[in-house]
C-alpha positions in Angstrom: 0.0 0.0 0.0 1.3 3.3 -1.0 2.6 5.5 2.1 2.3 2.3 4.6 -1.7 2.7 4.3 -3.2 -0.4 5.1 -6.3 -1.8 5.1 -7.9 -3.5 8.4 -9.7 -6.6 8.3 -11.5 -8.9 11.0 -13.2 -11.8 11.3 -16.8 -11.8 9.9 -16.4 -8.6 8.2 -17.2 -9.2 4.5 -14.6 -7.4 2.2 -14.3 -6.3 -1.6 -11.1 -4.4 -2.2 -13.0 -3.1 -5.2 -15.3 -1.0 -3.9 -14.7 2.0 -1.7 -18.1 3.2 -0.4 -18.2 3.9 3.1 -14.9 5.4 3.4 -14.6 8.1 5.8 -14.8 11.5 4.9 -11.6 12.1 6.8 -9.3 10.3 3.9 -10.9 12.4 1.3 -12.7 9.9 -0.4 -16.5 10.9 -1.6 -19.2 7.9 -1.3 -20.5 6.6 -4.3 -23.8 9.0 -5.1 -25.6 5.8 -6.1 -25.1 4.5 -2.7 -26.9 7.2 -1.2 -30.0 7.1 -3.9 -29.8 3.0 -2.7 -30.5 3.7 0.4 -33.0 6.2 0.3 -34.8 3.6 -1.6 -34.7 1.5 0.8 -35.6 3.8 3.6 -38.5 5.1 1.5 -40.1 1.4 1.1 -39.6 1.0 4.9 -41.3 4.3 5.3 -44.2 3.0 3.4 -44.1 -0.5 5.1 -44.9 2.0 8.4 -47.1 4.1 7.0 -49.6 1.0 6.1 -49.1 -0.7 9.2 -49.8 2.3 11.2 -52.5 3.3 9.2 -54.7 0.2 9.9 -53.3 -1.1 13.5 -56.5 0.2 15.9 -58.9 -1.0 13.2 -58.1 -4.7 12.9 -56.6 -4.6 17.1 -59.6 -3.1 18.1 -62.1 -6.7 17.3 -59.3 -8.7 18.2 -59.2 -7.3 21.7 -60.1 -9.5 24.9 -60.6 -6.3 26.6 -60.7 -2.8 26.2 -57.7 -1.7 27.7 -56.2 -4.5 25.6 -56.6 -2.4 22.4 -53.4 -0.4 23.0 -51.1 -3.4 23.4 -50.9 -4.1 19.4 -49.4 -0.6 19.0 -47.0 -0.4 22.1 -45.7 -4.3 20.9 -44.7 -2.2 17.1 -43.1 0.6 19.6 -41.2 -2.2 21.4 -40.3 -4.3 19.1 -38.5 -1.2 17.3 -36.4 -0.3 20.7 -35.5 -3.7 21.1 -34.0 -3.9 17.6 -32.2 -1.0 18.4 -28.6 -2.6 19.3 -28.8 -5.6 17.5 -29.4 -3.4 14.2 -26.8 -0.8 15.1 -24.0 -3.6 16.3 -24.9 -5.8 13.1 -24.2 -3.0 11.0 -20.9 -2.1 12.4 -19.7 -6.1 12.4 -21.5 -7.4 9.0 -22.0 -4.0 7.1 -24.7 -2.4 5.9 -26.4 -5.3 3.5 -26.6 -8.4 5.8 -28.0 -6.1 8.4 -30.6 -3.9 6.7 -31.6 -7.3 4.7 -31.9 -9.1 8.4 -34.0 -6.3 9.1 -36.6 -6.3 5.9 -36.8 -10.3 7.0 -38.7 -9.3 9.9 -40.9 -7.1 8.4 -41.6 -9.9 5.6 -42.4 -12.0 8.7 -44.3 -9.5 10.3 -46.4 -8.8 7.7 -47.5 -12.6 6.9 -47.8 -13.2 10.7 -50.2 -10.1 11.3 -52.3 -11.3 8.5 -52.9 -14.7 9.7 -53.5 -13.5 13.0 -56.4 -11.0 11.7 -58.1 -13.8 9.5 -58.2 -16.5 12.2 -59.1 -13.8 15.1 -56.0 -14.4 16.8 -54.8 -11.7 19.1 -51.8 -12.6 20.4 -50.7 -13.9 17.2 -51.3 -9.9 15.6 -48.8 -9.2 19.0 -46.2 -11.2 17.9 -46.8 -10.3 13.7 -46.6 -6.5 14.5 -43.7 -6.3 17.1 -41.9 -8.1 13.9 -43.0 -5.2 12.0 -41.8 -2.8 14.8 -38.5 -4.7 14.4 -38.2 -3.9 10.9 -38.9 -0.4 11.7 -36.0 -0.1 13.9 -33.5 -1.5 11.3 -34.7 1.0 9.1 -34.6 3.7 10.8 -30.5 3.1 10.7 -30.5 4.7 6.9 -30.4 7.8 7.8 -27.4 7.1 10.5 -26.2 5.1 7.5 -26.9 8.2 5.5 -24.7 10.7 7.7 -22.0 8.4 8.0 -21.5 8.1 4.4 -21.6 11.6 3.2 -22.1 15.1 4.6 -26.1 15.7 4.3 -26.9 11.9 3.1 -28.8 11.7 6.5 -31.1 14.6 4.6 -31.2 13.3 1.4 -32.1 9.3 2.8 -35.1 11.3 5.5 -36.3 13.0 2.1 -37.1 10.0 0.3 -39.9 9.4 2.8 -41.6 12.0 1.8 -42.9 9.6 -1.6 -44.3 7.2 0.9 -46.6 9.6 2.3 -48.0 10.1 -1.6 -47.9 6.7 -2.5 -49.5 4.8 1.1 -52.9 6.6 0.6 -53.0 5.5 -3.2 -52.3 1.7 -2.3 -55.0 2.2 0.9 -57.4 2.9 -1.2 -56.9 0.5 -3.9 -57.2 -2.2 -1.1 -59.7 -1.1 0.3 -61.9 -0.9 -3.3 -60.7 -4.9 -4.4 -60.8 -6.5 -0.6 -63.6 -4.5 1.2 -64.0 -6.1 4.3 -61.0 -7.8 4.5 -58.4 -5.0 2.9 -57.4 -3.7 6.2 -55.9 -7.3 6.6 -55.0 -7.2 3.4 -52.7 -3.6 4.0 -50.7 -5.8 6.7 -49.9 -8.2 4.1 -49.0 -5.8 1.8 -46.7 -4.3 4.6 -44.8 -7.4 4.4 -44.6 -8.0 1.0 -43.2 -3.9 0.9 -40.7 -5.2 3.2 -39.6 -7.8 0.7 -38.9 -5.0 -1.7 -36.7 -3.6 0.5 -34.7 -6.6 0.7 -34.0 -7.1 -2.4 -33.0 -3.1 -2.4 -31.0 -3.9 0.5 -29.2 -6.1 -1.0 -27.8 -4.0 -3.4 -26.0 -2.0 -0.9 -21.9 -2.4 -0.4 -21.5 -5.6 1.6 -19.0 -4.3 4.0 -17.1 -0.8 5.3 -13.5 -0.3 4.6 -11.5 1.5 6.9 -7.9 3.2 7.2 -6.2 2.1 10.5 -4.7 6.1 10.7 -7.9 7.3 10.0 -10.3 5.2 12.3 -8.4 3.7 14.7 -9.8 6.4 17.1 -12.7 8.2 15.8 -13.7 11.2 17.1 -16.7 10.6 19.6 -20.1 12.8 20.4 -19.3 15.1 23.1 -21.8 13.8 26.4 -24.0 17.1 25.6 -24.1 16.3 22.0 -25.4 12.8 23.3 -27.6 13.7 25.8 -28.7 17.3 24.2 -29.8 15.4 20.9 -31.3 12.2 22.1 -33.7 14.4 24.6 -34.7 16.7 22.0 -35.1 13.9 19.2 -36.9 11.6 22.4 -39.3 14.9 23.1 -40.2 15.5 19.4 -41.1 11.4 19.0 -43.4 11.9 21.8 -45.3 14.6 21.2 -45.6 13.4 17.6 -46.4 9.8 18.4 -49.5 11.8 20.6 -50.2 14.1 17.9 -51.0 10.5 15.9 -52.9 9.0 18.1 -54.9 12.0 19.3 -55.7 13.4 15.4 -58.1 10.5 14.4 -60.3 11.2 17.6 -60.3 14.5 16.9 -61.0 15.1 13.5 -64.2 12.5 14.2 -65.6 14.0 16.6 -65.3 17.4 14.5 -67.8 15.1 11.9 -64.8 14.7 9.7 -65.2 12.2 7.4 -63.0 8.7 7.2 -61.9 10.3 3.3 -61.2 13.9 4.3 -59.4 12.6 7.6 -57.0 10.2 5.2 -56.5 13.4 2.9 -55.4 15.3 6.3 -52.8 12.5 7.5 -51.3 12.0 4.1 -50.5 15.4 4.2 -49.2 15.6 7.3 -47.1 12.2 6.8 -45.7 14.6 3.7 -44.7 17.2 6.1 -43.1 14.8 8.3 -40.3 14.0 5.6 -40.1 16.9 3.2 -37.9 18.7 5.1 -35.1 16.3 4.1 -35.3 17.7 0.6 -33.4 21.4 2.4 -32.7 20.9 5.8 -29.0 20.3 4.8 -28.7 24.2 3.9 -30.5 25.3 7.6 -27.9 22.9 9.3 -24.9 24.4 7.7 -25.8 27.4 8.3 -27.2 27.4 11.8 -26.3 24.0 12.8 -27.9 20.9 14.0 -29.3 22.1 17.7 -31.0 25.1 16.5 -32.3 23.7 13.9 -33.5 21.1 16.2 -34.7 23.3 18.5 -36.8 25.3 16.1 -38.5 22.1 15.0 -39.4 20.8 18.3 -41.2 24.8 18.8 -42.9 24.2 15.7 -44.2 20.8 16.8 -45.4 22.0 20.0 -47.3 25.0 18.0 -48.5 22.4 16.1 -49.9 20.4 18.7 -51.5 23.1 20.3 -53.2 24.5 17.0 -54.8 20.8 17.0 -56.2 21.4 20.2 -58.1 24.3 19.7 -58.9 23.4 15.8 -62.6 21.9 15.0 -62.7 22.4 11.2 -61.2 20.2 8.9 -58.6 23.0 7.5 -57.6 24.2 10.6 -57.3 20.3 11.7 -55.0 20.1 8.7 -53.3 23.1 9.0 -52.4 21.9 12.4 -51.5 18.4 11.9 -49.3 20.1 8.5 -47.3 21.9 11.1 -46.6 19.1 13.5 -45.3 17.0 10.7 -43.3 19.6 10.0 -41.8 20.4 13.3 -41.2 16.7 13.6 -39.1 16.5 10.5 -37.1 19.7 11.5 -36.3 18.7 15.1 -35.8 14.7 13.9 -33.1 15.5 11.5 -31.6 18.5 13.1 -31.1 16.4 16.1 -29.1 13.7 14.1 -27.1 16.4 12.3 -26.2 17.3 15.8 -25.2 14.1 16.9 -23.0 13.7 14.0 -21.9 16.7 13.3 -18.0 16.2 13.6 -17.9 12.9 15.2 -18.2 9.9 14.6 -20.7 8.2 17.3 -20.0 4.8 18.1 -22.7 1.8 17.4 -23.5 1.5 21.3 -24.4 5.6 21.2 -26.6 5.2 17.8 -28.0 2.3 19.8 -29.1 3.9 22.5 -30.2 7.1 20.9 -32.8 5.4 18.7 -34.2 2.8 21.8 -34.5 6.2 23.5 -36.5 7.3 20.8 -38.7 4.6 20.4 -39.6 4.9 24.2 -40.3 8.3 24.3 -42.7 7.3 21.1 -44.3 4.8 23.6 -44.5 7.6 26.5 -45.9 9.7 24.2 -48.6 7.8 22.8 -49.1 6.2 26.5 -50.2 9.9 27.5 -50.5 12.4 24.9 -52.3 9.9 22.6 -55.9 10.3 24.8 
């Protein structure tokens, strides 16, 4: 190797000397652009995958139920199942690169999905448990993109968090086209198609490098998040899931008891699952020139002004106005967070770990107590 460089190899680490995406920035090396693109993709699909799942989880929970208060459980198994997938997904990543682990991850969901829609045709409850903490599992996997994103190029976390924003087009398209060929049975039918989504993404997946090749001078030791960068970002990323995870829950009560239609109040979420993800497409611009907590910070005040708008909102444009705001804020405070937390570091699989289990648990606090 030219100027005693030398590549570092281990055991289980999957290797091709011919390809040299995922080098760090440090080295001056620029990721392959069509890595990026691969991945939003793939993050888009498992955006979609959530989006369905989401979408019809209280209806097909709700009959299924033993008991009233047994309703929620469904929903807090997807929340769970993503926080427990947290460290395997970020350790499997570091150890086997990103293909075996994002394609471990759209496994689950395939699993999920065909579990979840057994369980609703034969009635079985805990068997729709089991199917959507799968799911869940899936979710956490690919939520790593955009960590995947960041660490490949400056503003990939942006551009991956984008993509999401065609899922939020697409899921109410593919809702209603269920719903018009399967009638009864579509909302079964979504889970299913949930799954099958996930198997999408795995063959995407798979398309990604196999492995991450690193310089021993360059990597040996990484510069780490400060403990504020940690702690600042994963409590401002934890408070914005919460709130946003109520926001969800609470906005389908709302908007019926405003008389708002089943129609009007799917037009109102897919807009403000748009919201949610467009600000990928320029929040690289506000983070460079303000930097990842402020921008964070004005998010989660946007989400809170959102929130509050819903709250005292009884017409469907002010409902949509609101919830358009939220999604927003969400986005904003999401990514601006993750900017923060790699903004000049390098955080180590343990800290991206722990910052998206974090997440997931404020998401389950959130819809625990904000959601009613």
């Amino acid at each position: 190797m030219q100027g005693g460089t030398s590549f570092r190899m281990r055991a289980g680490q999957l290797f091709c000397a011919c390809d040299s995406d995922g080098l760090p920035l440090a080295v001056g090396r620029e990721p392959d652009p069509a890595s990026i693109r691969v991945m939003a993709l793939a993050f888009a699909l498992s955006v979609l995958a959530q989006i369905l799942t989401v979408s019809v989880l209280p209806l097909v929970s709700a009959p299924l139920a033993p008991t009233p208060q047994a309703v929620a459980w469904p929903t807090i198994a997807l929340l769970a199942g993503g926080a427990l997938s947290s460290f395997p997904a970020s350790l499997l990543l570091d150890l086997f690169g990103r293909r075996a682990a994002f394609a471990l991850g759209a496994s689950l969901g395939l699993a999920g999905g065909v579990m979840s829609y057994w369980a609703v045709l034969h009635g079985q409850y805990i068997g729709l448990v089991i199917g959507v903490a799968w799911l869940g599992m899936a979710q956490g996997f690919g939520l790593f993109y955009r960590h995947a994103g960041a660490m490949a190029s400056q503003g990939g976390a942006g551009t991956v968090f984008a993509a999401g924003t065609g899922a939020a087009v697409l899921a109410p398209v593919l809702m209603g086209g269920m719903d018009s060929l399967f009638g009864p049975l579509a909302a079964a039918g979504i889970l299913a198609l949930a799954g099958l989504v996930y198997l999408l993404t795995l063959g995407v997946a798979i398309r990604l490098p196999a492995r991450k090749i690193g310089y021993e001078e360059a990597d040996t030791n990484p510069d780490r998040p400060a403990l504020t960068a940690m702690l600042g970002a994963t409590a401002l990323a934890g408070l914005a899931w919460a709130v946003m995870t109520g926001v969800m829950a609470h906005a389908p009560l709302v908007m019926a008891g405003c008389g708002v239609g089943f129609s009007a109040s799917a037009v109102g979420m897919a807009l403000h699952l748009m919201a949610m993800y467009a600000p990928g497409l320029v929040i690289g611009r506000w983070v460079a020139a303000w930097g990842g907590l402020r921008v964070s910070l004005a998010g989660l005040l946007l989400l809170v002004a959102g929130a509050v708008l819903l709250s005292l909102q009884t017409a469907f444009s002010g409902l949509t106005l609101a919830l358009v705001v939220a999604g927003a804020g969400w986005g904003i405070a999401t990514i601006g967070a993750s900017a923060w937390l790699h903004q000049g570091a390098q955080p180590s699989p343990m800290q991206l770990a722990l910052h998206d289990m974090l997440l997931f648990v404020s998401a389950i606090a959130g819809a625990a107590t904000l959601g009613f």
